[in-house]
C-alpha positions in Angstrom: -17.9 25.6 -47.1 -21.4 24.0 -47.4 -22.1 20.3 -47.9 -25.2 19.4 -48.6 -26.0 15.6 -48.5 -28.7 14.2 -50.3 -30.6 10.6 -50.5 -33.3 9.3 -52.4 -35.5 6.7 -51.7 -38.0 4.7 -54.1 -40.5 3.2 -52.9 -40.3 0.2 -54.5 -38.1 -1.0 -51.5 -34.6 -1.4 -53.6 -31.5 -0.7 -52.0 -29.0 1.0 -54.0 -25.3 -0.5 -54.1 -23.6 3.2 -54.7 -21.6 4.7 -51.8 -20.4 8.6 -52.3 -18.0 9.4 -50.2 -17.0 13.1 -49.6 -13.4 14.4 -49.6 -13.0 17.2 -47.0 -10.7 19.8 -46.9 -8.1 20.1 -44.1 -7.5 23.7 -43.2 -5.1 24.5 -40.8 -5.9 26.5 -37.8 -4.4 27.7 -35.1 -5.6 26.1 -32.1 -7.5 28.3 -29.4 -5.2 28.2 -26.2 -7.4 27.9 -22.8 -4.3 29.1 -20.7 -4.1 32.0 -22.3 -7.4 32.7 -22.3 -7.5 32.4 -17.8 -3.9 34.6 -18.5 -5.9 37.2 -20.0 -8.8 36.7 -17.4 -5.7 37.3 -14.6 -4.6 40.5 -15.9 -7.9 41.8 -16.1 -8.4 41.1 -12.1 -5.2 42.0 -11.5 -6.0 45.9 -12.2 -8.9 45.6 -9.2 -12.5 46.5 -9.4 -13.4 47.9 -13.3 -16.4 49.4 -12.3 -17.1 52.9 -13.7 -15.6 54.9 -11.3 -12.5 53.1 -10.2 -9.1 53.7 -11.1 -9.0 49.9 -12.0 -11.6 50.9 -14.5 -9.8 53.1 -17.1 -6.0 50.9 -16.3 -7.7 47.8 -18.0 -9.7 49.8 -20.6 -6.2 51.2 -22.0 -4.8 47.3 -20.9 -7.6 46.3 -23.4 -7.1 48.8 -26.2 -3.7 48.2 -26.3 -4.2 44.6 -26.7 -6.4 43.9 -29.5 -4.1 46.4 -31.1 -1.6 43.9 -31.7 -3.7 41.8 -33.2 -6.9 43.8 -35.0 -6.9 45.6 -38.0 -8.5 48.6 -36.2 -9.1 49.5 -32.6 -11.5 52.6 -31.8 -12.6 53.5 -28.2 -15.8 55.0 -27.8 -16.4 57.2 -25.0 -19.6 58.3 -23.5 -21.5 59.7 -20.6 -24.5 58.0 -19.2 -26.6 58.0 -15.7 -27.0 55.5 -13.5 -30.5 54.2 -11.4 -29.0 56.5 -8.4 -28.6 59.7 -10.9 -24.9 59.4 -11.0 -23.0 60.5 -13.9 -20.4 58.2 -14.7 -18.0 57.9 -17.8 -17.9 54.7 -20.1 -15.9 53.6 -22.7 -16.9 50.7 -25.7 -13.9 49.1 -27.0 -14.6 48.1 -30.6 -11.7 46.1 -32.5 -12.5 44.9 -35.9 -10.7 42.4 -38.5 -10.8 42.7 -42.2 -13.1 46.1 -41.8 -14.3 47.1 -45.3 -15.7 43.8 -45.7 -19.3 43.8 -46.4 -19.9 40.0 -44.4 -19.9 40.9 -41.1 -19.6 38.9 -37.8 -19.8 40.2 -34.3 -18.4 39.2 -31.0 -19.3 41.1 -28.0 -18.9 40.6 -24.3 -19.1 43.1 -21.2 -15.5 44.3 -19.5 -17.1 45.9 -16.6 -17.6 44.5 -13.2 -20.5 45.7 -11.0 -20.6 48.2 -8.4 -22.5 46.5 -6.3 -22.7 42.7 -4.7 -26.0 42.9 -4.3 -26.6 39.1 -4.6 -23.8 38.0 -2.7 -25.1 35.5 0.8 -23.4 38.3 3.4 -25.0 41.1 3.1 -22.6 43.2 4.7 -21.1 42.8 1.0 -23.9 43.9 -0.8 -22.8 47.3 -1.6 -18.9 46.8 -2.4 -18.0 46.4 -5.9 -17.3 42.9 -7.1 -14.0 41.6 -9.1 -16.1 40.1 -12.0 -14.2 37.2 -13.1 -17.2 35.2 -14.2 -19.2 38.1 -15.0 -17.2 40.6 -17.5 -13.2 39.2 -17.2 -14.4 35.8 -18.6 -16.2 36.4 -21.8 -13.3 39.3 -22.5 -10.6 36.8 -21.9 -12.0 34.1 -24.0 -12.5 36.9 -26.7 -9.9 38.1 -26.6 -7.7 34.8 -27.1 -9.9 34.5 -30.2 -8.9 37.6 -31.8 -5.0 36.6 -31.4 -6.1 32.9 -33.1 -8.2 34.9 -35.7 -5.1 37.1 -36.4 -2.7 34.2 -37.2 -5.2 33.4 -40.4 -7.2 36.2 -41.6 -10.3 36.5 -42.3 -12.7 36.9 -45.6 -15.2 38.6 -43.5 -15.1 41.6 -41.2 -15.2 40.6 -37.5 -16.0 42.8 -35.2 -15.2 42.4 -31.0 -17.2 44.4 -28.8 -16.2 44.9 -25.3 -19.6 47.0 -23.9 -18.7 48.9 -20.4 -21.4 49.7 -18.4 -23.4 46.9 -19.2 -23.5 45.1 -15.8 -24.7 48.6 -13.6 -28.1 47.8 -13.3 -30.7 49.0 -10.7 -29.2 46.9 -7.5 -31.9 44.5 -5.7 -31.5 46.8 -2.3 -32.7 50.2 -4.0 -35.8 51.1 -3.6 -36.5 51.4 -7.2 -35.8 47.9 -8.6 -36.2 48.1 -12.1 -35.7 44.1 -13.8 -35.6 45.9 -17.3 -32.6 48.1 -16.1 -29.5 45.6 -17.2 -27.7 46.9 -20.5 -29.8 50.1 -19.9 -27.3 52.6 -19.4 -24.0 51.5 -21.8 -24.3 53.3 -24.8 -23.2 52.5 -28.5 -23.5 55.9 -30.2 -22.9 55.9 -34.1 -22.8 52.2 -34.8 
């Protein structure tokens, strides 16, 4: 819906006695549950580190998949192979859920569900290459998505929405390697075909 609101103004100094006054709509919506949301944040920790790599890793991806199931028109999982700073081949998986999908409007949500390899800014560093849980960076932004898709799929949509949960995105060159690279972050997930 657009309003637009205009005025006019003389310059003459007159005040004008009209008032408009605007009817809005009520549209009832389903209300975005913050519990949920830290539920979904939970499970997500629950499985361990998600790093590529892990066994943790490929229990929430199908955890994931499985869940916007239930609520999006269509799930697809796309695999894919990519290197990392150190040369290591590692596997990745894009979890893309979409609402509404022939739709020609489009609208696209996207967070990372990976947690890093590597705690390289953590204060110990005794810690600094262990993997990290992620539940600020990755389980959060997932969680919060994914409680939107379940309110989006109580009213649906006149406009495709797509949810993008990128893996691999938080794998960048760690600060102890002795080829820092800033530019590295979001290098080495992949979104082949889209």
């Amino acid at each position: 819906m657009i309003i637009a609101v205009t005025t006019s103004c003389n310059n003459h100094g007159q005040t004008s006695d009209t008032t408009n006054t605007v009817n809005y709509t009520t549209i009832a919506t389903p209300n975005f549950c913050a519990d949920s949301a830290m539920a979904y944040v939970e499970r997500q920790l629950n499985f361990g580190y998600r790093a590529p790599g892990y066994d943790a890793h490929n229990q929430c991806a199908k955890y994931l998949q499985q869940s916007m199931q239930q609520w999006c028109d269509t799930v697809i999982t796309q695999q894919f192979n990519t290197t990392l700073w150190d040369n290591t081949t590692t596997q990745g998986q894009n979890i893309i859920a979409s609402f509404n999908p022939q739709a020609t409007n489009r609208i696209l949500l996207a967070a990372h569900w990976d947690s890093r390899l590597w705690a390289d800014h953590d204060p110990d560093k005794a810690k600094h290459h262990a993997p990290i849980p992620g539940a600020n960076d990755g389980a959060s932004g997932v969680g919060v998505l994914m409680e939107l898709a379940r309110v989006i799929s109580a009213q649906r949509p006149n406009v495709a929405i797509d949810i993008i949960f990128f893996d691999a995105e938080d794998q960048g060159v760690p600060d102890w390697a002795d080829t820092y690279e800033d530019d590295s972050w979001c290098k080495y997930e992949s979104l082949h075909g889209c």
